[in-house]
C-alpha positions in Angstrom: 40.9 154.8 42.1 38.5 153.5 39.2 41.0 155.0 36.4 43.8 153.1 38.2 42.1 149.9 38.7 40.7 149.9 35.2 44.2 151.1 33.6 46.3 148.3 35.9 44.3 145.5 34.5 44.4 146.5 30.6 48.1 146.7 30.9 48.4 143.3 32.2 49.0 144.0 36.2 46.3 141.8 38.3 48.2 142.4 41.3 48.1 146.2 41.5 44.6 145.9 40.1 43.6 143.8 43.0 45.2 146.4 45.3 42.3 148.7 45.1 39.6 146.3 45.8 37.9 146.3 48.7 38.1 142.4 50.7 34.6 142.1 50.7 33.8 143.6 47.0 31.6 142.1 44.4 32.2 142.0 41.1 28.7 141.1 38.4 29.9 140.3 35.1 27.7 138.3 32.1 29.7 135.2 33.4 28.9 135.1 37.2 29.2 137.0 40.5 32.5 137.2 42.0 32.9 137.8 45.4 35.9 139.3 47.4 39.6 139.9 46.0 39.8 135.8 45.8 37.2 136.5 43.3 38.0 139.1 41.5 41.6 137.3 40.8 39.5 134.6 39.3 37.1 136.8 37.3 40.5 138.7 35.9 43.5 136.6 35.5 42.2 134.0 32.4 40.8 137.3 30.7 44.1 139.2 31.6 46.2 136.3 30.7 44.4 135.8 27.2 44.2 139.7 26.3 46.8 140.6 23.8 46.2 144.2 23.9 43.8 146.8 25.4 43.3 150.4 25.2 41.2 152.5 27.8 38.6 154.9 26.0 37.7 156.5 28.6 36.8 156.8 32.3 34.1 158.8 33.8 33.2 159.9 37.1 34.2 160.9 40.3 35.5 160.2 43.7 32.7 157.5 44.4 31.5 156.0 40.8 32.8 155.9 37.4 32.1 154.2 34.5 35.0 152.5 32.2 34.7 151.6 28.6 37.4 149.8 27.0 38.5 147.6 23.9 40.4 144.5 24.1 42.5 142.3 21.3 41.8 138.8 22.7 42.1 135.4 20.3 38.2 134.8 20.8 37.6 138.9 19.1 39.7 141.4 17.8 38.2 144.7 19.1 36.0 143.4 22.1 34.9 146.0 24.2 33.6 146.3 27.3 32.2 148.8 29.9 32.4 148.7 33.5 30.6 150.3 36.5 33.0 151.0 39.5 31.9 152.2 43.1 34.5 153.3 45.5 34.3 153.6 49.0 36.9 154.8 51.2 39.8 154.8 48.9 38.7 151.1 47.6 36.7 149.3 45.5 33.4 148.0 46.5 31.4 146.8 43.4 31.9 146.5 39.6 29.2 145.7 37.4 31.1 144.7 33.9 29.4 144.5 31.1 30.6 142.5 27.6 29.1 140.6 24.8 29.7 136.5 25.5 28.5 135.5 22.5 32.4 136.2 20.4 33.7 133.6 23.3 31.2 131.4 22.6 31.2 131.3 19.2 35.0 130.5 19.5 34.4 127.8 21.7 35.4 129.7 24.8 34.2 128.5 28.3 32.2 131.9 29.7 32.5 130.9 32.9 36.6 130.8 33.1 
């Protein structure tokens, strides 16, 4: 389920990506907590939208918890990577802590908080 979620979204497919979450998931990011799929839409569709590229580097783990790392091509950074940590439950997602360095946005003069 992690592998799918994480390989949907880095090839530009929110909605299948949103399929695996959980209603009531969370996902903590450097830019906020996002809460349920509502959330989750908003925490991935301006990053999604913006990404240019992405490639998967690997995904470890097993039925319950796997971590992601990945690189992205966005116009704020050309190589921006990022690692996430999924938890599963029952065939869904329940939690995601994602981890990536603001300060590339920032210095662009991205908002953070999209």
């Amino acid at each position: 389920v992690a592998e799918d979620f994480v390989r949907a979204w880095t090839s530009k497919d929110v909605d299948k990506a949103l399929s695996l979450i959980a209603d009531d998931a969370v996902c903590e990011a450097p830019n906020g907590k996002f809460e349920g799929k509502d959330g989750f839409r908003t925490f991935l569709e301006p990053f999604v939208g913006a990404m240019t590229a992405a490639t998967v580097l690997d995904v470890l783990g097993d039925d319950t918890n796997a971590a992601a790392v990945y690189t992205t091509e966005v116009p704020f950074a050309s190589n921006f990577r990022g690692m996430d940590y999924i938890t599963v439950k029952n065939g869904k997602i329940t939690r995601v802590i994602s981890h990536f360095d603001l300060s590339p946005m920032i210095q662009a003069g991205g908002n953070p908080q999209h």
